[in-house]
Structures are given as structure tokens and as C-alpha cells.
N, C-alpha and C positions, 0 to 999 in steps of 0.2 A: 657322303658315306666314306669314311674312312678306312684307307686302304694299303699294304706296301706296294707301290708304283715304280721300285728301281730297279737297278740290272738283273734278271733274274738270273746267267750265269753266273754271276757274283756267287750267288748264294747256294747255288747245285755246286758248284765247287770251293767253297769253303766248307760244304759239308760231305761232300763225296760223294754224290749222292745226287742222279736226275732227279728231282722230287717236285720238278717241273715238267717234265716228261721227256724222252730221246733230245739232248743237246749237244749239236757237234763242237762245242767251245769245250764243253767238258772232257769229251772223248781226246778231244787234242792237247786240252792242258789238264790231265786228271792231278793236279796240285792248285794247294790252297790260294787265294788272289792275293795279291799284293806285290810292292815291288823287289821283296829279293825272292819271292814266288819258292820254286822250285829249288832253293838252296838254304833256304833260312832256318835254322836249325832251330828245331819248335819243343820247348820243354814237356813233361809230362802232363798230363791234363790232373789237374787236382779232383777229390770226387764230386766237389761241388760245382765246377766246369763240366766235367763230364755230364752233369743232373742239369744245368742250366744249358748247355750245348743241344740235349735232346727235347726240353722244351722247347728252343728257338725254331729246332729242326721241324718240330709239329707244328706251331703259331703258322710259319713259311709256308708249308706242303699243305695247308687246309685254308692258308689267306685270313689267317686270325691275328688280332691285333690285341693286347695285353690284356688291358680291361677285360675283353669279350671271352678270351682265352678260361682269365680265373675266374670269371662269372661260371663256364660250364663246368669246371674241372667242382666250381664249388659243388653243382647241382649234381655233378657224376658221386662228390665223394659222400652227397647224402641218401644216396639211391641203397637201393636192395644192390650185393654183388660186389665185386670185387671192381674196386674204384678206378682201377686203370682199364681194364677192358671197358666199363661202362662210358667213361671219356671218351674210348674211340668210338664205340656205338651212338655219343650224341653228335660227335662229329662229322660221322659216317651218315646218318640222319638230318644231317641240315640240307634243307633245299638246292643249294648252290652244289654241292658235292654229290649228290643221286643224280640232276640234270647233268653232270660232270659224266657218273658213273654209266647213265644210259645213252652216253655218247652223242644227245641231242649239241654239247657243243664240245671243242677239243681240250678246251681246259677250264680249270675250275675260276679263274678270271674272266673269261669271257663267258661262263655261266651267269656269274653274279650279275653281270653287263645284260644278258636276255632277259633276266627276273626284272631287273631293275627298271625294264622298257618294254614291261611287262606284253611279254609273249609267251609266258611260261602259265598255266592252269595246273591248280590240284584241286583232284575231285571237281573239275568242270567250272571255278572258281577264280579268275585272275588271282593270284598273288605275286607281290612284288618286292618282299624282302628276303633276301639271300638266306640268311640266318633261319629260316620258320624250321622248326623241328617236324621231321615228317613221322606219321605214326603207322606200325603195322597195318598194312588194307589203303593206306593213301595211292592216289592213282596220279600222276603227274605226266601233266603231256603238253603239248602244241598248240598253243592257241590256232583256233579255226585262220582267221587271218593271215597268221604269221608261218602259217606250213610250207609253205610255196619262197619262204625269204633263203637265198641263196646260203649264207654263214651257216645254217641247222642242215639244210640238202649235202652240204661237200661232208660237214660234220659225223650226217648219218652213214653216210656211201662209205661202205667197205667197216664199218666200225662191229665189229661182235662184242656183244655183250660178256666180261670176263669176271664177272661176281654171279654166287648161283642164289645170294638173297632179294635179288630183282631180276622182274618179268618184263620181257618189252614186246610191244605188237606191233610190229613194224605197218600194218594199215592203218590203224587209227592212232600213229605217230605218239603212243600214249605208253609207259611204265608203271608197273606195281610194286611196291615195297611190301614186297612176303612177310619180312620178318626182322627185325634186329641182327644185323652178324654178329657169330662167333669170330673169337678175335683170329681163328685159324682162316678163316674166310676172308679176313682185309688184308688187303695186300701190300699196305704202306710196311716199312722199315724202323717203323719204330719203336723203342725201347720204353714203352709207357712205364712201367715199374719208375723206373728213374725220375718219370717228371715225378709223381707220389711222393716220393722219398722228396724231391725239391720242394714240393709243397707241405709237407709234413714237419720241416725243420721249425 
């Protein structure tokens, strides 16, 4: 499975942005990496820098890789609705990212990693690709087995649930996908309009 596997500081501070979650590398060097770092006089972003900057920024923060990126943005821009909220909605919908969201693990990498060693059920069902699009009423939870593995126990301890388009039962270690968010209910940073326009040229 193809993946990015390198420094993730790197990349929360080339774009300014935790988009890996609370990082003390960022907090102490909030400038871009490299070696004249915090001195290198950086010219204006052109608009199509600007447009390709916030595609990266989303590929990074959802763990998507090129191919797999235009594959959805295609399927967003043939949907009913306006093509950039609907991108975040399929994104927001992949398996890997709800298991993220219901705090079963602390990031959306090591989600991918529980699907994939399959300890993850939807609708009472092992699945094991990260990627699966989940659909309104889907229930995803714990394999019977794998409740008791220490990684999902520290993961769950002290985690609230902070999206109100998922339901979580903390007894039967199981979440409900209510409904598609609205784009006011996802809490990522990003500037979707712009990939559109990047992909529209």
C-alpha cells in the first residue's frame, strides 16, 4: 500500500499548519524547513502555487497520494453539489479518517495500519481497506478480538468525540455515520475552492 512515510514535521511546518496533530517541532520552529529556514526571503506565491500548495496541504492531512487524490476529486466533481465541499465529504467518509474521527486510533496513519490488520468491522463485517467510502447508517467498530489490544485502549481513554456527524457507544466500542458533513462541521483548514480552480485549468 502506498503511502507518504517521511518526516511529518517537515511538512506541518512547510505549511504552517499541525495537520498532523499538536507538534512540538512546529511550536518551536513555526518557519518553513530548510537550511536558511527562518531567514530566506520567500517570494510571492503565484496563483497557481497558491492552488497547488493547498492541494498538497489536503493529499498530506488525509494521507492521499496523487493518483488516488484525482481519482476522488474526479468522482466529487461528477456528484450533485458544489464540487469542493463534496471532495471533502468523500474524504471525510473514507474509512481510515471516521476510525481517525471516532478516536479508535490517534492518527489517521495508524488507522490505516488497524484496517489493514484488520481489527476494524463495518456493519459487523471485517474490512481491510483504508480507502472504503463509508455511507450514511454505516456502523464501524472493534473487532470482538481486538478490544482488549492496548494501541485502541490508550487511543480511546480521555478522547471526546468532536464532529456532531458521528455517534460513538463507548460499550459496544462501535460508531455511526449519521450523515455526510457540512463543510461548517469539518474542521480541517482547508481552502477547497482553490484545489477546483487547480483542477479546472
Amino acid at each position: 500500500m502506498a503511502r507518504y512515510t517521511g518526516p511529518t514535521s517537515k511538512i506541518a511546518r512547510k505549511f504552517g499548519d499541525p495537520i498532523y496533530g499538536p507538534d512540538k517541532a512546529l511550536e518551536k520552529k513555526n518557519y518553513p524547513p530548510g537550511q536558511h529556514g527562518i531567514n530566506k526571503k520567500r517570494r510571492k506565491l503565484s496563483e497557481y502555487g497558491l492552488q497547488l500548495r493547498e492541494k498538497q496541504k489536503a493529499k498530506y492531512t488525509y494521507g492521499i497520494l496523487e493518483r488516488q487524490f484525482a481519482n476522488i476529486f474526479d468522482k466529487a466533481s461528477r456528484s450533485k453539489g458544489v464540487t469542493g465541499e463534496v471532495l471533502l465529504q468523500l474524504l471525510e467518509s473514507r474509512l481510515d479518517n471516521v476510525v481517525f474521527r471516532l478516536g479508535i486510533a490517534p492518527t489517521r496513519a495508524s488507522a490505516r495500519q488497524l484496517i489493514t490488520h484488520r481489527h476494524i468491522v463495518v456493519n459487523g463485517e471485517v474490512v481491510n481497506i483504508p480507502s472504503y467510502t463509508l455511507k450514511p447508517g454505516d456502523i464501524v467498530g472493534v473487532r470482538e478480538k481486538s478490544k482488549s489490544l492496548e494501541v485502541i485502549q490508550k487511543a480511546l481513554t480521555g478522547h471526546r468525540l468532536n464532529v456532531s456527524w458521528l455517534e460513538w457507544d463507548g460499550n459496544l466500542m462501535a460508531g455511526k455515520l449519521l450523515n455526510r458533513p457540512e463543510r461548517d462541521q469539518i474542521p480541517e483548514t482547508i481552502k477547497e475552492q482553490l484545489i477546483v480552480e487547480l483542477y479546472s485549468k
